[in-house]
DRENNULO-959060 format. One record per atom (N, C-alpha, C, O): residue in one letter; x, y, z. Coordinates in steps of 0.05 Angstrom, whole numbers, plus 5000, padded with zeros to 4 digits. Atoms other than C-alpha are relative to their C-alpha. Last residue first. Layout:
AXYZ/...
***
This chain:
X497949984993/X166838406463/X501649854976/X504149844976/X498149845020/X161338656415/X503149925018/X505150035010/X498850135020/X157138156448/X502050064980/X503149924963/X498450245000/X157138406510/X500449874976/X502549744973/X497449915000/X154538996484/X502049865001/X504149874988/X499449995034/X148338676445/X503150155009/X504950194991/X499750335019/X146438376512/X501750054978/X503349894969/X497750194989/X147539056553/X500749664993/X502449505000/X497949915012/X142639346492/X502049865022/X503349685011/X499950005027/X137038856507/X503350094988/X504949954977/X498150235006/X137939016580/X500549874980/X502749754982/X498249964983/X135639746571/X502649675006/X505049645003/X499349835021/X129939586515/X504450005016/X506449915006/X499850215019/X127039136572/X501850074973/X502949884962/X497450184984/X128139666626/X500449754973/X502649674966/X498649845003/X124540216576/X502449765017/X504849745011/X499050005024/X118739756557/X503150135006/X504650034990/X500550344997/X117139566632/X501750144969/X504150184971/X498150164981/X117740286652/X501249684985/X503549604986/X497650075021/X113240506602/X502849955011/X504849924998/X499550265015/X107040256638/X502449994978/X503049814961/X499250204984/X105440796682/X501749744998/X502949615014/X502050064967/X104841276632/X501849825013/X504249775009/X500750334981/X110841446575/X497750125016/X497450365022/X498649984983/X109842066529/X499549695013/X497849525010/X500850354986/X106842076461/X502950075024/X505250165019/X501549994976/X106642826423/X499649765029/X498149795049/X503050055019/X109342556353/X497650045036/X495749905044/X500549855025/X116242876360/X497649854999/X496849864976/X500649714992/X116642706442/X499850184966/X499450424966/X499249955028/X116441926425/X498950345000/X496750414993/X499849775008/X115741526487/X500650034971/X501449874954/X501849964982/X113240836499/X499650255002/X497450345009/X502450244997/X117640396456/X496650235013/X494250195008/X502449955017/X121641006432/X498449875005/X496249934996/X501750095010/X128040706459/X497250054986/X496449884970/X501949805008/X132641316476/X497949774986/X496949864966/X501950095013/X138740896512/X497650204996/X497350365015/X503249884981/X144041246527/X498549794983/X499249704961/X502050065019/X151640956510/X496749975024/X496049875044/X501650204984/X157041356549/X497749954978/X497050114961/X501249874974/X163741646538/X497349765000/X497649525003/X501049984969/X169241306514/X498250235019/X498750345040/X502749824983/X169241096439/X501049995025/X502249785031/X499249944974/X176240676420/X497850235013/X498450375032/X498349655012/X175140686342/X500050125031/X499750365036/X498150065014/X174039866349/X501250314997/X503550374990/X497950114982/X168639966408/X501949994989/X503750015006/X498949694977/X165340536370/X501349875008/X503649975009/X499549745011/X164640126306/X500950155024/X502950305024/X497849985005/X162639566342/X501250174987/X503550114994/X497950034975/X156939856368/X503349884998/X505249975012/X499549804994/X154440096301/X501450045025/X502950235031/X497549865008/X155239496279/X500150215001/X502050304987/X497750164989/X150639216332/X502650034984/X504849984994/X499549914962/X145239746327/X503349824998/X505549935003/X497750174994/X144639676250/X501450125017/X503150305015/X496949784978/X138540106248/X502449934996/X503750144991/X499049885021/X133439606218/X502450264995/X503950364978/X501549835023/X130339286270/X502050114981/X504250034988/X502850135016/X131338766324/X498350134977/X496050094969/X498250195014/X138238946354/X497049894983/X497149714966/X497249895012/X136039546403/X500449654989/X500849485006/X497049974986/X128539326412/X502850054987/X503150034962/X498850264991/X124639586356/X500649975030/X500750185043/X497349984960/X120540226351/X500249735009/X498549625023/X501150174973/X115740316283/X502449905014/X504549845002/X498750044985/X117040846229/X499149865027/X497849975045/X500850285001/X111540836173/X502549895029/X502349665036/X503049934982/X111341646179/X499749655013/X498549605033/X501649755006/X118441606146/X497749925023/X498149835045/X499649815010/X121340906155/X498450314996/X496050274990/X503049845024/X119340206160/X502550224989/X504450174974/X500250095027/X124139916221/X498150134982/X496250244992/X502550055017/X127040106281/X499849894981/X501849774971/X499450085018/X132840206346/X497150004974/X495150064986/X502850064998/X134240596390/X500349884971/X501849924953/X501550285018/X140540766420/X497449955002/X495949945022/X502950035013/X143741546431/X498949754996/X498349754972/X502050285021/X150041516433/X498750025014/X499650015037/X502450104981/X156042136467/X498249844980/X498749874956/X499450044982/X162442386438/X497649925033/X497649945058/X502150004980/X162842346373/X500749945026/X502549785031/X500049694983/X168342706331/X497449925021/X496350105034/X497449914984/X172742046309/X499050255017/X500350355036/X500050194975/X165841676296/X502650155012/X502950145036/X500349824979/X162842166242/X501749925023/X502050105039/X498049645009/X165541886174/X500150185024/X501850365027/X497350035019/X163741156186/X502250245003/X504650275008/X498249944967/X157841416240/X502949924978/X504750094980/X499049714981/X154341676177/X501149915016/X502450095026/X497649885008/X155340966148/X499950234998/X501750324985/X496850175006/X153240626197/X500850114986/X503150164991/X499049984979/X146341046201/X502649865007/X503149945029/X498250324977/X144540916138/X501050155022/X502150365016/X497250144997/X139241456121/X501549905005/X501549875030/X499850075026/X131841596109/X503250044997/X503850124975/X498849755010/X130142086169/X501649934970/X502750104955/X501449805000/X125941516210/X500550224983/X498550364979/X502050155015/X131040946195/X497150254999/X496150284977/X500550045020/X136941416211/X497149874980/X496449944957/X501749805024/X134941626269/X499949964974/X497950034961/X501950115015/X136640946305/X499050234974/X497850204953/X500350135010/X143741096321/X497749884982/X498049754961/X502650115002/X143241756351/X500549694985/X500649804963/X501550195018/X150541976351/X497349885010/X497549745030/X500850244993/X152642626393/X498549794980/X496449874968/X501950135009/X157543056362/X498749765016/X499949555020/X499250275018/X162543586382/X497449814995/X495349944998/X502750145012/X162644346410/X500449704985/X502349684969/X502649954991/X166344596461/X497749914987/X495449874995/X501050244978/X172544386430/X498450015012/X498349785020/X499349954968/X172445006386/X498849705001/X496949594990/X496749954988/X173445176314/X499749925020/X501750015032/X500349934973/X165445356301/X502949955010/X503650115027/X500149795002/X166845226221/X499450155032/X499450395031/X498549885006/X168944596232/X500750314997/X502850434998/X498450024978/X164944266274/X502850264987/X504350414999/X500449734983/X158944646227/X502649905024/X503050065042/X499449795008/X163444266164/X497850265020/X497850505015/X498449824997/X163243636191/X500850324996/X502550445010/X498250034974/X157443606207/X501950095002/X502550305014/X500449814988/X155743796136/X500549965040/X501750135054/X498049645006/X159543316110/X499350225006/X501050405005/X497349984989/X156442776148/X502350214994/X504150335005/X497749985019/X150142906130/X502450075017/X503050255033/X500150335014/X143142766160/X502849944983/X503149754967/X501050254984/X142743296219/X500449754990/X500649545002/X497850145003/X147343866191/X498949765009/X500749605016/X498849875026/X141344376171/X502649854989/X503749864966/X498849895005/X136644056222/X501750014979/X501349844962/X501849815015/X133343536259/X502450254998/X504050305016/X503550005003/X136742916275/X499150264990/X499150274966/X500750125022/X144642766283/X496949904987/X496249704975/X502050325010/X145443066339/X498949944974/X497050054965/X501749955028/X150343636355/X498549794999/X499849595007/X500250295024/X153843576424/X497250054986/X494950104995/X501750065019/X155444286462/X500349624979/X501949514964/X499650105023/X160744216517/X496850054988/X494950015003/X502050145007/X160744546584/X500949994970/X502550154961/X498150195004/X165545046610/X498949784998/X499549645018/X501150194978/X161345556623/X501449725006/X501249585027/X500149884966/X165646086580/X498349865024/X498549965046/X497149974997/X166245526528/X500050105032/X500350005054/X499850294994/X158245406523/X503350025011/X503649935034/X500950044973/X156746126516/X501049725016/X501349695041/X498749724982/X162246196461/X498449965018/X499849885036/X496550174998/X159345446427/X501350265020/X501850185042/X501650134983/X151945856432/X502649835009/X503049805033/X501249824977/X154246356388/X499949925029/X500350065048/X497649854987/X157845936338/X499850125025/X501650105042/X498650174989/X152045496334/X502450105011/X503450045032/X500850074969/X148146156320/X501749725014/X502049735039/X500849744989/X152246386266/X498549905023/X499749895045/X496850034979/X153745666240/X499550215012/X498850125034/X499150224978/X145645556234/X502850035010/X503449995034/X501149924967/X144846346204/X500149735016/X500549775040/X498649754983/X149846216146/X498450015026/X499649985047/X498850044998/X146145516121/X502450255026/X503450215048/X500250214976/X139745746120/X502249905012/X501949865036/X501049834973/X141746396085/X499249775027/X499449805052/X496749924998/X146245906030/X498750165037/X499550125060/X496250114991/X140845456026/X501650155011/X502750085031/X498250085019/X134145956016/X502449955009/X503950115020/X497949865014/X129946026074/X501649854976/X501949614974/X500449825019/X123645756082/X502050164990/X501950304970/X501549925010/X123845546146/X499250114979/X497550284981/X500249765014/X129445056155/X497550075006/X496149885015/X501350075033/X129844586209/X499550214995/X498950405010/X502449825018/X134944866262/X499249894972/X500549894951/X499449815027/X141644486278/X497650174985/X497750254961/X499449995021/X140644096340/X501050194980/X502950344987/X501749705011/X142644166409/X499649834971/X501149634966/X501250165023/X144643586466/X498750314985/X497350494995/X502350025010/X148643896527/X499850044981/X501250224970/X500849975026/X154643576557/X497350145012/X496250125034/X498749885030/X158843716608/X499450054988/X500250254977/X500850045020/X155143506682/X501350124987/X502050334998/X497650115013/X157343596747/X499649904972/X500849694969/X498950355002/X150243576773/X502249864989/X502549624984/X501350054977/X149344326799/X500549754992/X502149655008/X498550024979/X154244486740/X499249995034/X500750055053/X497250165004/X150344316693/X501949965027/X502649765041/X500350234985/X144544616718/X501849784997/X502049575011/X500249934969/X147445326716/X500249745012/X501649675031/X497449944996/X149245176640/X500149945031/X501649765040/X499050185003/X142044936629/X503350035012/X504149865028/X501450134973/X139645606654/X501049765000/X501949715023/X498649804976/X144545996601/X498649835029/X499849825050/X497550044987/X142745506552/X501450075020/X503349955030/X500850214988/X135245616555/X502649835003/X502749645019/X501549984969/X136446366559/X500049735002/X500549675026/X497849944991/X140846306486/X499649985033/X501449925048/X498750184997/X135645936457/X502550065023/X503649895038/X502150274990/X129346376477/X503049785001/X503449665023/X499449964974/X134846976448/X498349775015/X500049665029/X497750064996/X135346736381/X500049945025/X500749735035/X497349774978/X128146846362/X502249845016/X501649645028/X500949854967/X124546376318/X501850145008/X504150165000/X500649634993/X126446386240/X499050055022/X497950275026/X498049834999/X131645746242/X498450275005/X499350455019/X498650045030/X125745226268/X502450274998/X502850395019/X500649625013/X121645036325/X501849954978/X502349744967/X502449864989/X120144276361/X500450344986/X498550504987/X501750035028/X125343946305/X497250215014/X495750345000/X500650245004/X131444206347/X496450014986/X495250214979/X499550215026/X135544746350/X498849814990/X499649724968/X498349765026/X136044886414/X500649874981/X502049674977/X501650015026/X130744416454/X501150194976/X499950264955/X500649725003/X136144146508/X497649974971/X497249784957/X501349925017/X137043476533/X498850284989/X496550354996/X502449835002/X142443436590/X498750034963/X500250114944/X500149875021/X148142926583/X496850195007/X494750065007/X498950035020/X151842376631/X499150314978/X501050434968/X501750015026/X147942456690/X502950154971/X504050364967/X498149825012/X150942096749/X498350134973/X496649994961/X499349985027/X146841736795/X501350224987/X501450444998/X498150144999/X147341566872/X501149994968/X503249884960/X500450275006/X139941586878/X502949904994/X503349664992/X501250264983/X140442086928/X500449734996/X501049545011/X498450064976/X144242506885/X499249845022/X500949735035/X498050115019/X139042476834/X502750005017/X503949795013/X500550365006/X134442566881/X501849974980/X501749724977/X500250114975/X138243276906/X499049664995/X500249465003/X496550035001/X139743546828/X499949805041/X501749645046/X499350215026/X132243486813/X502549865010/X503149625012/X500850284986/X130043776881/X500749864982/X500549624987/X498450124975/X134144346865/X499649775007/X501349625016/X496949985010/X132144466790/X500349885030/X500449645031/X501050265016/X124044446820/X503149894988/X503449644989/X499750234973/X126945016869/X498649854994/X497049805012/X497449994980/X128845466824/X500249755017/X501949605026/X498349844991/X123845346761/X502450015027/X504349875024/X500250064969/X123444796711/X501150265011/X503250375002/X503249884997/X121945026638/X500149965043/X498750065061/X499149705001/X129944986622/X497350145015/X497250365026/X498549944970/X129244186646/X499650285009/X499350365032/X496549965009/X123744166591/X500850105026/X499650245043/X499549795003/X116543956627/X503750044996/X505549975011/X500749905018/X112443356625/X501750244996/X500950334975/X502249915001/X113243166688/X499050194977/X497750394979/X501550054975/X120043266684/X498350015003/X497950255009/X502449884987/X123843296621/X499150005024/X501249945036/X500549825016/X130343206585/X497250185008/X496650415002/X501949814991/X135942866629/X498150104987/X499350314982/X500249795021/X140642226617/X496550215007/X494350125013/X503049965007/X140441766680/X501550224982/X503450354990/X499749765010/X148241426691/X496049995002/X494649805006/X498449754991/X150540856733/X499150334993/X499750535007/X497849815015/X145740296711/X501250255025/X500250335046/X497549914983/X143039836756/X502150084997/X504450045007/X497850125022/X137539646705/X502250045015/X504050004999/X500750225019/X131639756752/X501949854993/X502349625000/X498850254971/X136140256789/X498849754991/X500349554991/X496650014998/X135340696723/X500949795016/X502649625010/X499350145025/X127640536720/X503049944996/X504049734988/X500750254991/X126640816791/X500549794975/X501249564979/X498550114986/X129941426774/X500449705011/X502349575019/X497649975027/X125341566711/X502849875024/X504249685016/X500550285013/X119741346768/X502649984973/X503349784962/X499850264980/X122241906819/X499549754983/X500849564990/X496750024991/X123342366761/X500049805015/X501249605007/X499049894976/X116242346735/X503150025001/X504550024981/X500349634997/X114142286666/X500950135028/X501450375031/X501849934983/X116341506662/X500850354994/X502850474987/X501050244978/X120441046623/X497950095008/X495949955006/X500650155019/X123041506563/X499149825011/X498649644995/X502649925002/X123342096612/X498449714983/X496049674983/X503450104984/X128341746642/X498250114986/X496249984991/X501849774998/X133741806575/X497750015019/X495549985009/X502750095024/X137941116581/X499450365007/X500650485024/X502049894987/X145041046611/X498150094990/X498850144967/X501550055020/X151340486602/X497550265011/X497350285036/X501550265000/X157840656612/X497450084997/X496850294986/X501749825008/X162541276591/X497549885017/X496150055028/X498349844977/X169040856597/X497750135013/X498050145037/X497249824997/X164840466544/X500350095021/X498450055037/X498949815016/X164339916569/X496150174980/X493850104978/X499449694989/X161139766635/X502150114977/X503550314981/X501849784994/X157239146603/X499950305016/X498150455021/X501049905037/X163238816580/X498450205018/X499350405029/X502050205012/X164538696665/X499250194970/X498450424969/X502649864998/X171339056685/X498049854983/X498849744962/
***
């Protein structure tokens, strides 16, 4: 099999990160004549925000195109709200996700861990496993996997706390997806969180950067400050097999409002073969 179809998982980017449509997020995929499209918007709008028969025509071109989708993008948990919104918004936008899962054969979906509001440690801490727990029991009975991400939230920059919401949730339903670039934006090595994380991940994330904090500016994968390429070996040496997404940033960037136009295609295929360079090289 050609390098560029490992992992087992093979290679598939985020469309929104090309184009706001579907038809052009699809058209970017065949671009690169990848196998997989990773899911999070449409036209601007979260999968959960789509209604009955915007979901259908999703799951129909994407069967058209012959693609697989590796991972749905969810907003539970993540940097857009925080631990003191209401429970139930998350629990509805898993319950619809769940549905669409299984309209595209799909396993995973992407959650974070709730940025604090104001609460004090121990109470911030108790109500993230409490709802991750929650959401792991819906996820089970659907038979779908939760993956954690290593970005916003209560377990987002620490490896011991990862471990310790995989652990305190008990269940195979829930495990970890790696971001590789976040670190440079969120002020940590990213190699050596995957060090400690790599036996429980089960989906990547690549992007790559440099600066930091507000000063954060969007490499290609191998041209910034991330350490993309030992982070790829790393998965290939600890036998990774599901699938490496690309999430470039060139053109999108859904925490600072910036969506692709017309023109983020071009960044998103370039970003796309970039990383099947830096795979092959990890043979």
């Amino acid at each position: 099999m050609p390098a560029e179809y490992w992992p087992p998982g093979g290679l598939a980017g985020i469309g929104d990160e090309a184009a706001p449509d579907l038809a052009g997020q699809l058209r970017a995929i065949g671009a690169l004549g990848w196998p997989g499209v990773e899911l999070r918007t449409v036209d601007g709008r979260a999968l959960a925000d789509l209604d009955r028969s915007a979901r259908d025509q999703l799951v129909l071109a994407v069967a058209r195109a012959g693609l697989r989708v590796p991972c749905l993008d969810s907003r539970i948990g993540s940097w857009s709200g925080s631990v003191a919104e209401p429970f139930d918004r998350d629990l509805a936008e898993l319950a619809t996700l769940a549905e669409l899962c299984a309209d595209l054969d799909t396993s995973y979906v992407r959650i974070m861990s709730y940025p604090n509001a104001g609460l004090p440690e121990r109470d911030w801490r108790a109500t993230v496993l409490d709802r991750v727990r929650r959401l792991t029991e819906v996820a089970e009975r659907a038979g779908i996997t939760l993956l954690h991400e290593n970005c916003a939230g209560w377990a987002g920059t620490s490896a011991e706390r990862a471990i310790e919401l995989l652990d305190a949730v008990g269940s195979p339903a829930l495990r970890l997806l790696f971001d590789v670039g976040n670190g440079i934006a969120h002020g940590y090595d990213a190699a050596g969180l995957l060090a400690d994380l790599v036996p429980f991940v089960a989906h990547v994330h690549v992007k790559d950067a440099v600066g930091g904090g507000e000063d954060t500016a969007y490499t290609l994968p191998g041209d910034g400050q991330a350490g993309v390429v030992d982070c790829l070996k790393r998965l290939r040496a600890n036998g990774y097999a599901g699938a490496l997404s690309i999430e470039p940033h060139l053109a999108t960037r859904p925490h600072e409002g910036r969506w692709a136009d017309a023109g983020g295609a071009a960044a998103f295929v370039a970003a796309g073969r970039r990383l099947a360079e830096l795979v092959r090289g990890t043979e």
